[in-house]
MDTraj code that builds the backbone (N, CA, C; nanometers):
import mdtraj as md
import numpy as np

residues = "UNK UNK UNK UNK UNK UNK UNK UNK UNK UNK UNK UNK UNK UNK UNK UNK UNK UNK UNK UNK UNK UNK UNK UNK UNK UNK UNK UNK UNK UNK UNK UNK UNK UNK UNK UNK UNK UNK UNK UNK UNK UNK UNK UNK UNK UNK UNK UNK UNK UNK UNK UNK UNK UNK UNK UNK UNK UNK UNK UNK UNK UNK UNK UNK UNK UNK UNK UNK UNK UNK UNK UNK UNK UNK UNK UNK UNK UNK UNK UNK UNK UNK UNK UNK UNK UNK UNK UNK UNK UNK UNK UNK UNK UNK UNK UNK UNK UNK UNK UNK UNK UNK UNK UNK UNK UNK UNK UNK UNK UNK UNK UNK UNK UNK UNK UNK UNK UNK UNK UNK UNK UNK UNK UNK UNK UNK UNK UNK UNK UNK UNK UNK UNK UNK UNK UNK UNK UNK UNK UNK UNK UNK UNK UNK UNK UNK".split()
xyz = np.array([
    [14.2002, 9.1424, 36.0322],
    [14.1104, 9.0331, 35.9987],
    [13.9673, 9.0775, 36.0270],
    [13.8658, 9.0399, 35.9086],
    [13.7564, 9.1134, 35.9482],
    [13.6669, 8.9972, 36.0322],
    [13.5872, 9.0855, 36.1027],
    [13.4971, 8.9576, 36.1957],
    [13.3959, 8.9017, 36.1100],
    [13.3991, 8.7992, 36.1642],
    [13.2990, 8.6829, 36.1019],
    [13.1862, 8.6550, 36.1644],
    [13.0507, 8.6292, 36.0561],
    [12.9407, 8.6437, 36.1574],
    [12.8739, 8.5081, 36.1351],
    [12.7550, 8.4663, 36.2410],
    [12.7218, 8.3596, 36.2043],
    [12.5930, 8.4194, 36.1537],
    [12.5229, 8.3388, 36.0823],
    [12.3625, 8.3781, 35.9950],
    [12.2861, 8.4582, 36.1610],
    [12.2560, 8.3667, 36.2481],
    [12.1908, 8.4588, 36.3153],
    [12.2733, 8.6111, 36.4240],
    [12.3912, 8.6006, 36.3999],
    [12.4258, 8.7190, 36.4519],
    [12.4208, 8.8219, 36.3563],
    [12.4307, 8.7791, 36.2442],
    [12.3967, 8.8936, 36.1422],
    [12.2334, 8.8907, 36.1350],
    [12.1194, 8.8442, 36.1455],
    [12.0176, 8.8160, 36.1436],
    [11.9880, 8.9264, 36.2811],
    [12.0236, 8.9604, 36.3802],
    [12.0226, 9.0130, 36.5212],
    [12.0540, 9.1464, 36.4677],
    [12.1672, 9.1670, 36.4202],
    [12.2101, 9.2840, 36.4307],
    [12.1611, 9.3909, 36.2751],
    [12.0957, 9.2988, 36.2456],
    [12.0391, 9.3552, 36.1445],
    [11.8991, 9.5156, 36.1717],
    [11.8501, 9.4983, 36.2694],
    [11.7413, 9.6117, 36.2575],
    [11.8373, 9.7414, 36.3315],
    [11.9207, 9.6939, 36.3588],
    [12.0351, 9.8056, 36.3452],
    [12.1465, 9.8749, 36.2543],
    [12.1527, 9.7866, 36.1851],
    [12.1868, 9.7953, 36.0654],
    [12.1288, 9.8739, 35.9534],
    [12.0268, 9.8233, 35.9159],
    [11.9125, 9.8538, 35.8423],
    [11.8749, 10.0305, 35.8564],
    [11.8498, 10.0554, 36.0394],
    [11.8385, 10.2159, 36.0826],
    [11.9228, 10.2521, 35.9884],
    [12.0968, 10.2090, 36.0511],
    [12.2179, 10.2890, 36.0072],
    [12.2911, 10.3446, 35.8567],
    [12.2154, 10.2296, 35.7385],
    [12.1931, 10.2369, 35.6395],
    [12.0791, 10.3842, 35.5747],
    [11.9428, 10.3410, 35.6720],
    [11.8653, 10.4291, 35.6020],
    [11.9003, 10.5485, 35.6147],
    [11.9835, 10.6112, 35.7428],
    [12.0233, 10.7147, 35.7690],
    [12.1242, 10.7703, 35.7145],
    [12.1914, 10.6564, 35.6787],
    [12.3473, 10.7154, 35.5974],
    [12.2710, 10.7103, 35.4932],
    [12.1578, 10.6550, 35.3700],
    [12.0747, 10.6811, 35.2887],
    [12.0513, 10.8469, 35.3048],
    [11.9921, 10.8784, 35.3979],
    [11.9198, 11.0149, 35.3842],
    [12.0287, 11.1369, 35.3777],
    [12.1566, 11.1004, 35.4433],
    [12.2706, 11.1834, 35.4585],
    [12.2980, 11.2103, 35.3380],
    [12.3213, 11.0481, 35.2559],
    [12.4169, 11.1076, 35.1695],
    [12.2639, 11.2049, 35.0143],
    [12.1705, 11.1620, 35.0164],
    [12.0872, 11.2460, 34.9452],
    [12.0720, 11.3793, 34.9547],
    [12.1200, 11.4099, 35.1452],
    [12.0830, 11.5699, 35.1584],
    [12.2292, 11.6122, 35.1105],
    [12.3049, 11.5445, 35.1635],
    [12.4745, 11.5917, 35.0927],
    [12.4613, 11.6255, 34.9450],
    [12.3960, 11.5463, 34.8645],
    [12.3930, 11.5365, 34.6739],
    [12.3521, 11.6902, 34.6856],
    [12.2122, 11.7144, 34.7466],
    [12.1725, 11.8053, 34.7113],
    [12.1799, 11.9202, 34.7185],
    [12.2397, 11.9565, 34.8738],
    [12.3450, 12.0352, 34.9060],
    [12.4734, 12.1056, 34.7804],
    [12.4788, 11.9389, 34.7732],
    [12.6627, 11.9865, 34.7299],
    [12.6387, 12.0384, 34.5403],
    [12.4789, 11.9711, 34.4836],
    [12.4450, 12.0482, 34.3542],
    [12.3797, 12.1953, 34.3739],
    [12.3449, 12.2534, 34.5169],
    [12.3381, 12.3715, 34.5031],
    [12.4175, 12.4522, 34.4961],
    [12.5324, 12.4376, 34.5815],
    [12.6719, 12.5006, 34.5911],
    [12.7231, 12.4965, 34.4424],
    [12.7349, 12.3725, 34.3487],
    [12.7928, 12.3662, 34.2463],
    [12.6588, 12.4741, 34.1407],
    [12.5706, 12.4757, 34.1507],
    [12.4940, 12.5449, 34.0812],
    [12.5475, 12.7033, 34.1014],
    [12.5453, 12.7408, 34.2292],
    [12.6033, 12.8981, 34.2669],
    [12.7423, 12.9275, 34.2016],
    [12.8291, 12.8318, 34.2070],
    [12.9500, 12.8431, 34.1710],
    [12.9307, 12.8638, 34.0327],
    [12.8462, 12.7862, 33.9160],
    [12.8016, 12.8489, 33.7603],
    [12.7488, 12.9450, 33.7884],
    [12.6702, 12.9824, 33.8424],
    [12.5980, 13.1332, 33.8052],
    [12.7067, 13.2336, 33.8548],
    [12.8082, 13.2422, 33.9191],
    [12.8813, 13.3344, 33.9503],
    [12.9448, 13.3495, 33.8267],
    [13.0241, 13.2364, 33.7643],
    [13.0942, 13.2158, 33.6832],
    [13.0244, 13.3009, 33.5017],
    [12.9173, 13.2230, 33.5042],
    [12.8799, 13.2345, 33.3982],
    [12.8093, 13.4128, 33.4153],
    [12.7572, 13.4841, 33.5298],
    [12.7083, 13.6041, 33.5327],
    [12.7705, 13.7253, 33.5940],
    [12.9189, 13.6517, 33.6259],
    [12.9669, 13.7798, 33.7044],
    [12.9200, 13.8545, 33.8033],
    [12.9044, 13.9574, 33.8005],
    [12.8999, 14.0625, 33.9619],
    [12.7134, 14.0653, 33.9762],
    [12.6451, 13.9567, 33.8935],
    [12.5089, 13.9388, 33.9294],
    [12.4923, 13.9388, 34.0757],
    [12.3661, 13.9829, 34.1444],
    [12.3910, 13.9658, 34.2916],
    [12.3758, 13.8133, 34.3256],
    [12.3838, 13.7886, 34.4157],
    [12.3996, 13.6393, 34.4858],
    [12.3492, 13.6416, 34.6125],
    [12.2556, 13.5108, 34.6349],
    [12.2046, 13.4874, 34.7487],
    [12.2967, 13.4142, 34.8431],
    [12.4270, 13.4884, 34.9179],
    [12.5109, 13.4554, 35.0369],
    [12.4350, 13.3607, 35.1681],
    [12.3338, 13.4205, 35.1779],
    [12.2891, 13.3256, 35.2837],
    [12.2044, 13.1688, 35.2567],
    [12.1635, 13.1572, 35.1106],
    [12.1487, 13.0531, 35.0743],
    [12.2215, 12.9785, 35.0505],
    [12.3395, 12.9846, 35.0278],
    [12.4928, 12.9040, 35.0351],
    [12.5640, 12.8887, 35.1365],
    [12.5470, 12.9612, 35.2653],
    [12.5910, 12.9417, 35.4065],
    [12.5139, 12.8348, 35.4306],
    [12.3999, 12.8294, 35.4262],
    [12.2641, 12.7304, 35.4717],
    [12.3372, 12.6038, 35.3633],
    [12.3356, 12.5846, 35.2832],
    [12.3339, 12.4846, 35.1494],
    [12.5244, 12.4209, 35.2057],
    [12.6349, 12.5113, 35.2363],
    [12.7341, 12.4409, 35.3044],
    [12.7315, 12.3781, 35.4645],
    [12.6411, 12.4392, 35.5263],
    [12.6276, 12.3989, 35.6532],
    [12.5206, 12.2447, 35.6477],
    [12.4391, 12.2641, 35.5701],
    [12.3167, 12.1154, 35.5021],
    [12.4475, 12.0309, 35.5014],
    [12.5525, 12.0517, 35.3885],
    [12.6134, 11.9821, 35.2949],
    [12.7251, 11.9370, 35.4381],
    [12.7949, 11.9996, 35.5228],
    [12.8929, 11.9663, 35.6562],
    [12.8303, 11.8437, 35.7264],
    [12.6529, 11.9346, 35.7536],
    [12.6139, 11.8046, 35.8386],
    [12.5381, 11.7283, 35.8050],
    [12.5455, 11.7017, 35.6487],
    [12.5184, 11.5654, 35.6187],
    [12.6533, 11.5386, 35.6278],
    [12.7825, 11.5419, 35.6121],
    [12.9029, 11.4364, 35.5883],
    [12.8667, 11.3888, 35.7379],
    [12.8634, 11.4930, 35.8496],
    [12.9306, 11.4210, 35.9491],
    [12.7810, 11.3202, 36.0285],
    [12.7164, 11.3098, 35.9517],
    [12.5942, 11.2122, 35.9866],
    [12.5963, 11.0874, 35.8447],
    [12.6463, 11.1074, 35.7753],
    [12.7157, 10.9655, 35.6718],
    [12.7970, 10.9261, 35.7402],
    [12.9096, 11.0043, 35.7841],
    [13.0386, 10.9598, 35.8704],
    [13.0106, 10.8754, 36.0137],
    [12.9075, 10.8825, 36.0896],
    [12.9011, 10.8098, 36.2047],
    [12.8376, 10.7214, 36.1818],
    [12.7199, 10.7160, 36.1144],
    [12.6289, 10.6093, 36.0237],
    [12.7335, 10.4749, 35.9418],
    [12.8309, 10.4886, 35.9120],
    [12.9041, 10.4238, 35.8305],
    [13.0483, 10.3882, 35.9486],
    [13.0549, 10.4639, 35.9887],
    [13.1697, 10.4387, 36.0940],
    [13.0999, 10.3480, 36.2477],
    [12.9779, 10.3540, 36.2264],
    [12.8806, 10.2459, 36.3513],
    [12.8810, 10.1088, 36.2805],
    [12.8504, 10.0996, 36.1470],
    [12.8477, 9.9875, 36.0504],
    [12.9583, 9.9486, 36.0647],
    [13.1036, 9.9921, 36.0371],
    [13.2370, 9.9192, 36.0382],
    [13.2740, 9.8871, 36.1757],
    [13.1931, 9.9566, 36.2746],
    [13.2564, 9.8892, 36.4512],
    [13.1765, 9.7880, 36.4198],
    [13.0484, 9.7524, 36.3405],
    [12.9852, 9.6365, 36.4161],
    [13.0231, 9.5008, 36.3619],
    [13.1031, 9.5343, 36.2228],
    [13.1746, 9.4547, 36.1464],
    [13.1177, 9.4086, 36.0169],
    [13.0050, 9.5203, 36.0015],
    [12.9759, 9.4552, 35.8274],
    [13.0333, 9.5575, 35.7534],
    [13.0018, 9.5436, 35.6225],
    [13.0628, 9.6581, 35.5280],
    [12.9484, 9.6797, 35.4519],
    [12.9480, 9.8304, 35.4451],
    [12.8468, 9.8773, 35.3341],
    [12.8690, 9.8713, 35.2099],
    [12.8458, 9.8252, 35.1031],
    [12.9412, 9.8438, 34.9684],
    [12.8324, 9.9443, 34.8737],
    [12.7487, 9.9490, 34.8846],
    [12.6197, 10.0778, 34.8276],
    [12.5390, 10.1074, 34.8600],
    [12.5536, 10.2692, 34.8998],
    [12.4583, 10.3377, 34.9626],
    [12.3308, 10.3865, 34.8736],
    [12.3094, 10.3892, 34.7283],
    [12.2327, 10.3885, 34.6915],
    [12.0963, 10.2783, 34.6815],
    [12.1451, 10.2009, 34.6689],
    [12.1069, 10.0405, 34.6841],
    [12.1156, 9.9866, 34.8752],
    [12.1497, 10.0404, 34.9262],
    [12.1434, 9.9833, 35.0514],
    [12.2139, 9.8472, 35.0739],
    [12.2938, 9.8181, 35.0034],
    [12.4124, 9.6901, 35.0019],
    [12.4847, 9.7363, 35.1050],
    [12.4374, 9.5543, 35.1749],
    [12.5304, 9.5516, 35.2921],
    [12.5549, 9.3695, 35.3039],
    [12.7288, 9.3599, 35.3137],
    [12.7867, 9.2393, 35.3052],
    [12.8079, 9.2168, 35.4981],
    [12.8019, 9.1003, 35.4872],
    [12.8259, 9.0152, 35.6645],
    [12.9537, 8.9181, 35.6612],
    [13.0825, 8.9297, 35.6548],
    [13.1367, 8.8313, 35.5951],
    [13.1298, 8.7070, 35.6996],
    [13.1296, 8.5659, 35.6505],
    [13.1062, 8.4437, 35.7192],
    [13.2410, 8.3592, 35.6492],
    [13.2011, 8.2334, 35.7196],
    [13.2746, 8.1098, 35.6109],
    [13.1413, 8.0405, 35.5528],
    [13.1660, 7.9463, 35.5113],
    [13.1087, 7.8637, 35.3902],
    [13.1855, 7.7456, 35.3620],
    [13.2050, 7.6458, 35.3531],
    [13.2846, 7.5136, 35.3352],
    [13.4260, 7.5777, 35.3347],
    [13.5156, 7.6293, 35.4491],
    [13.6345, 7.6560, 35.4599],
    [13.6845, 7.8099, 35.3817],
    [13.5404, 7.8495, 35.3220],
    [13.5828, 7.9848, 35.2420],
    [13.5749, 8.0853, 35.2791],
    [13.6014, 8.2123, 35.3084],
    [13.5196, 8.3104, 35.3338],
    [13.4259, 8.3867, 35.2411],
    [13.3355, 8.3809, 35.2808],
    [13.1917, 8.4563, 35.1750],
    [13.1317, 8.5685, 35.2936],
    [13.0119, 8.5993, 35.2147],
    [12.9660, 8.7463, 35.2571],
    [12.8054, 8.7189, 35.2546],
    [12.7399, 8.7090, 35.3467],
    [12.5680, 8.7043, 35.3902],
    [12.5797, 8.8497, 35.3577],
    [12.4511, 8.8373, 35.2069],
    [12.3975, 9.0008, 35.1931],
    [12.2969, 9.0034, 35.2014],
    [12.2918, 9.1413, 35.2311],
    [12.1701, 9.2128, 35.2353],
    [12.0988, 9.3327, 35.1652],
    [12.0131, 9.3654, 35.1252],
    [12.0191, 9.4508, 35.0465],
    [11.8709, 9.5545, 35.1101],
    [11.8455, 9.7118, 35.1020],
    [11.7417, 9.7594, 35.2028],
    [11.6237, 9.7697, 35.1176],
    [11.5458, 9.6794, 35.2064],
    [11.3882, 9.6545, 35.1568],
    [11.3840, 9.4960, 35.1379],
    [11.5009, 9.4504, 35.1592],
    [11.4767, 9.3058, 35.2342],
    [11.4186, 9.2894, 35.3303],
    [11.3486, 9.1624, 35.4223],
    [11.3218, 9.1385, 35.5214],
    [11.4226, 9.0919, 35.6426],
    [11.5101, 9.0118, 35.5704],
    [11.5851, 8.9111, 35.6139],
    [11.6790, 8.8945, 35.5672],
    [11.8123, 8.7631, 35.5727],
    [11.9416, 8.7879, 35.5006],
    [11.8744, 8.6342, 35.4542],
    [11.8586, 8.6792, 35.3059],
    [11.8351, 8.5435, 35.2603],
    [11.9375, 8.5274, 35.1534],
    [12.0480, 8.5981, 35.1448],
    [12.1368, 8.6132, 35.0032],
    [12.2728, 8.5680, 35.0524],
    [12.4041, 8.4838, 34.9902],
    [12.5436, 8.5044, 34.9984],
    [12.5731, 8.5188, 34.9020],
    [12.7359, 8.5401, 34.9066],
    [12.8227, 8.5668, 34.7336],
    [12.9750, 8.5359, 34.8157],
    [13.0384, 8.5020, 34.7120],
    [13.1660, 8.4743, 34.7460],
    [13.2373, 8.6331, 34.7101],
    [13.3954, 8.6037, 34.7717],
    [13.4405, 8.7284, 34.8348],
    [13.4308, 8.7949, 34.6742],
    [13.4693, 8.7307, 34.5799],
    [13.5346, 8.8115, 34.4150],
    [13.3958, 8.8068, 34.3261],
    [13.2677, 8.7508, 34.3705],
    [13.1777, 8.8009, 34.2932],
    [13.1038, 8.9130, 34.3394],
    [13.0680, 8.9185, 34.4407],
    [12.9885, 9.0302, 34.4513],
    [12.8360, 9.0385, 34.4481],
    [12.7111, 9.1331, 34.4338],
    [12.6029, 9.1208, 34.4282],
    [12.5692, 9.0225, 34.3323],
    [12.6516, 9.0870, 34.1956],
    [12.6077, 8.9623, 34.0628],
    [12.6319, 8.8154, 34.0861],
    [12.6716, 8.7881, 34.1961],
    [12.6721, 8.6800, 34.2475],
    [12.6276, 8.6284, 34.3560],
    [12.5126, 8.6550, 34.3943],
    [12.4254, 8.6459, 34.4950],
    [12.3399, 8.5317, 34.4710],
    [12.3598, 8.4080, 34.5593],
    [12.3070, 8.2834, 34.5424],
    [12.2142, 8.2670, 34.6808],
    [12.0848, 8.2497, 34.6719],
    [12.0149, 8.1800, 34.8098],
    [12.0483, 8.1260, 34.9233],
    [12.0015, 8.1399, 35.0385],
    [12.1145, 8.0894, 35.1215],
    [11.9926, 7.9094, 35.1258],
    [12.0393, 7.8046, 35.1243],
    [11.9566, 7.6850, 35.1005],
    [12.0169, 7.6448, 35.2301],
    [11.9663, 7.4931, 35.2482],
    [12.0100, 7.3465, 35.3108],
    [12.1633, 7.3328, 35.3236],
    [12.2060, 7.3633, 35.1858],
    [12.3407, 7.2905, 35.1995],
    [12.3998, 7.4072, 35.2381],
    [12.4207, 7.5664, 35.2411],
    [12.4526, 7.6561, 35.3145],
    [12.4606, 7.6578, 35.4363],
    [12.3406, 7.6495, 35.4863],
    [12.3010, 7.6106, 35.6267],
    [12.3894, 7.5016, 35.7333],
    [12.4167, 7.4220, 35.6388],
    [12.4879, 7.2732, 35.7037],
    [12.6265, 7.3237, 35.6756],
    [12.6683, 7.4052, 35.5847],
    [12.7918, 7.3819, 35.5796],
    [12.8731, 7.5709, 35.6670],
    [12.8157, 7.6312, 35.6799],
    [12.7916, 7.7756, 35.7258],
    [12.8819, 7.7743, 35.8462],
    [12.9745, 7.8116, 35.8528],
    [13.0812, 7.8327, 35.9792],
    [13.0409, 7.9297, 36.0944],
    [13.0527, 8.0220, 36.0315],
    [13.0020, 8.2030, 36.1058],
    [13.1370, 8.1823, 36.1634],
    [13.1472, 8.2683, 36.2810],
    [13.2431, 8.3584, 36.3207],
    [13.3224, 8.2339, 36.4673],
    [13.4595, 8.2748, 36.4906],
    [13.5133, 8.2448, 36.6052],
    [13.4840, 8.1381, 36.6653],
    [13.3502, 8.1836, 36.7373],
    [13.3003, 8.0935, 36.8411],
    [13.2412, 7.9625, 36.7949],
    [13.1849, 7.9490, 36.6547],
    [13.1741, 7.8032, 36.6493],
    [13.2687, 7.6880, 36.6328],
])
top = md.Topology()
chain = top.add_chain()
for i, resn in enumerate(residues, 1):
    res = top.add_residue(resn, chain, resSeq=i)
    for name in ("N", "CA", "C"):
        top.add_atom(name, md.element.get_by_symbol(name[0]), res)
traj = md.Trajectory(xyz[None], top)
Protein backbone atom coordinates (compact mmCIF):
# COMPACT_ATOMS: atom_id res chain seq x y z
CA UNK A 1 0.00 0.00 0.00
CA UNK A 2 1.51 3.18 -1.02
CA UNK A 3 1.71 6.04 1.64
CA UNK A 4 -0.53 8.74 1.57
CA UNK A 5 0.30 12.27 1.95
CA UNK A 6 -1.47 15.16 3.22
CA UNK A 7 -1.06 18.61 0.92
CA UNK A 8 1.28 19.94 3.50
CA UNK A 9 3.44 16.91 4.04
CA UNK A 10 3.97 16.78 0.52
CA UNK A 11 4.33 20.64 0.51
CA UNK A 12 7.42 19.92 3.36
CA UNK A 13 9.00 17.38 1.71
CA UNK A 14 9.09 18.90 -1.35
CA UNK A 15 12.60 20.99 -1.42
CA UNK A 16 13.84 17.60 -1.05
CA UNK A 17 12.33 16.26 -3.51
CA UNK A 18 12.81 18.78 -6.01
CA UNK A 19 17.10 18.40 -5.09
CA UNK A 20 16.44 14.57 -5.76
CA UNK A 21 14.73 15.06 -9.03
CA UNK A 22 17.22 17.67 -10.30
CA UNK A 23 19.93 15.30 -9.62
CA UNK A 24 18.43 12.24 -10.98
CA UNK A 25 17.77 15.03 -13.95
CA UNK A 26 21.52 15.54 -14.34
CA UNK A 27 22.33 11.68 -13.97
CA UNK A 28 20.22 10.58 -16.29
CA UNK A 29 21.56 13.41 -19.12
CA UNK A 30 25.22 12.47 -18.27
CA UNK A 31 24.11 8.67 -18.66
CA UNK A 32 22.34 9.73 -22.44
CA UNK A 33 25.48 11.07 -23.20
CA UNK A 34 27.75 8.71 -22.05
CA UNK A 35 25.82 5.85 -23.28
CA UNK A 36 25.63 7.87 -27.17
CA UNK A 37 29.34 7.93 -26.99
CA UNK A 38 29.89 4.34 -26.37
CA UNK A 39 27.13 3.66 -29.02
CA UNK A 40 28.95 6.06 -31.42
CA UNK A 41 32.47 3.96 -30.84
CA UNK A 42 30.68 0.82 -31.28
CA UNK A 43 29.68 2.34 -35.24
CA UNK A 44 32.94 3.47 -35.97
CA UNK A 45 34.47 0.15 -35.11
CA UNK A 46 31.87 -1.48 -37.02
CA UNK A 47 31.61 0.60 -39.91
CA UNK A 48 35.86 1.16 -40.08
CA UNK A 49 37.33 -1.87 -38.90
CA UNK A 50 40.96 -2.10 -37.53
CA UNK A 51 40.82 2.01 -37.70
CA UNK A 52 42.67 2.96 -34.50
CA UNK A 53 40.43 3.75 -31.54
CA UNK A 54 40.55 5.98 -28.70
CA UNK A 55 40.45 3.05 -25.67
CA UNK A 56 40.78 5.48 -23.08
CA UNK A 57 37.98 7.65 -24.19
CA UNK A 58 35.57 4.79 -23.77
CA UNK A 59 36.96 3.64 -20.36
CA UNK A 60 36.20 7.35 -19.26
CA UNK A 61 32.67 7.47 -21.36
CA UNK A 62 31.73 3.72 -19.45
CA UNK A 63 32.89 4.76 -16.13
CA UNK A 64 30.68 8.59 -16.79
CA UNK A 65 27.93 6.18 -18.03
CA UNK A 66 28.31 3.44 -14.39
CA UNK A 67 28.29 6.52 -12.33
CA UNK A 68 25.63 8.18 -13.62
CA UNK A 69 23.31 4.87 -13.16
CA UNK A 70 24.38 4.55 -9.71
CA UNK A 71 23.58 8.35 -8.89
CA UNK A 72 19.92 7.98 -10.87
CA UNK A 73 19.69 4.84 -8.75
CA UNK A 74 19.92 6.49 -5.21
CA UNK A 75 18.23 9.72 -6.41
CA UNK A 76 15.13 7.66 -7.35
CA UNK A 77 15.47 5.00 -4.74
CA UNK A 78 15.47 8.25 -1.89
CA UNK A 79 12.17 9.38 -3.82
CA UNK A 80 10.45 5.85 -3.40
CA UNK A 81 11.60 5.63 0.58
CA UNK A 82 9.97 8.96 0.93
CA UNK A 83 6.86 7.73 -0.81
CA UNK A 84 6.27 9.72 -3.94
CA UNK A 85 6.78 8.40 -7.38
CA UNK A 86 8.64 9.90 -10.12
CA UNK A 87 6.77 9.19 -13.35
CA UNK A 88 9.24 11.65 -15.73
CA UNK A 89 12.49 12.42 -15.50
CA UNK A 90 12.59 14.52 -18.38
CA UNK A 91 9.81 16.71 -17.33
CA UNK A 92 10.51 16.42 -13.67
CA UNK A 93 6.97 14.69 -12.90
CA UNK A 94 6.45 13.87 -9.62
CA UNK A 95 3.00 12.30 -8.21
CA UNK A 96 2.18 12.46 -4.04
CA UNK A 97 -0.57 10.02 -3.81
CA UNK A 98 -3.50 11.38 -1.32
CA UNK A 99 -7.33 10.74 -1.03
CA UNK A 100 -9.86 13.09 -2.36
CA UNK A 101 -13.67 12.41 -1.51
CA UNK A 102 -12.91 8.62 -0.58
CA UNK A 103 -10.61 8.24 -3.80
CA UNK A 104 -7.20 7.90 -4.13
CA UNK A 105 -5.57 10.67 -6.38
CA UNK A 106 -2.06 11.99 -6.79
CA UNK A 107 -0.87 15.89 -5.71
CA UNK A 108 1.54 16.73 -8.72
CA UNK A 109 4.21 18.30 -9.24
CA UNK A 110 6.08 19.13 -11.95
CA UNK A 111 10.15 20.87 -11.78
CA UNK A 112 10.02 24.56 -12.11
CA UNK A 113 6.94 24.68 -10.10
CA UNK A 114 6.90 26.56 -6.95
CA UNK A 115 4.48 24.66 -5.09
CA UNK A 116 1.99 21.62 -5.45
CA UNK A 117 -0.76 23.40 -6.92
CA UNK A 118 -1.88 20.39 -9.33
CA UNK A 119 -3.99 16.80 -8.69
CA UNK A 120 -5.14 14.02 -11.17
CA UNK A 121 -6.87 10.99 -10.46
CA UNK A 122 -5.03 7.61 -10.31
CA UNK A 123 -6.05 6.59 -14.45
CA UNK A 124 -5.60 10.07 -15.82
CA UNK A 125 -2.47 11.19 -15.29
CA UNK A 126 -0.68 14.64 -16.12
CA UNK A 127 -3.41 15.14 -18.98
CA UNK A 128 -5.45 15.28 -16.21
CA UNK A 129 -4.19 17.67 -13.97
CA UNK A 130 -6.94 19.82 -12.35
CA UNK A 131 -6.10 22.84 -9.72
CA UNK A 132 -6.07 22.05 -6.41
CA UNK A 133 -9.32 24.72 -5.32
CA UNK A 134 -11.74 25.11 -2.13
CA UNK A 135 -13.55 22.13 -2.72
CA UNK A 136 -10.18 19.99 -2.84
CA UNK A 137 -9.06 21.48 0.12
CA UNK A 138 -12.31 20.63 2.16
CA UNK A 139 -12.62 17.44 0.85
CA UNK A 140 -8.58 16.29 0.84
CA UNK A 141 -7.96 13.28 3.23
CA UNK A 142 -3.98 12.95 3.06
CA UNK A 143 -2.49 10.14 4.70
CA UNK A 144 -3.23 7.79 7.96
CA UNK A 145 -3.16 10.20 10.53
CA UNK A 146 -6.09 12.28 9.66
Amino acid sequence: MPKLFTLAEALALLPEVERLVRDAAVAKAAYDRAEGHIQLFKERVMLLGGVVVDHARLAEDRQSRERSVERLKRAIERCSEIGCQVKDLDDGLVDFPTRYRGQEVCLCWMLGETGIGFWHGMEEGFAGRKPIDQDFLDHHEGGPAE
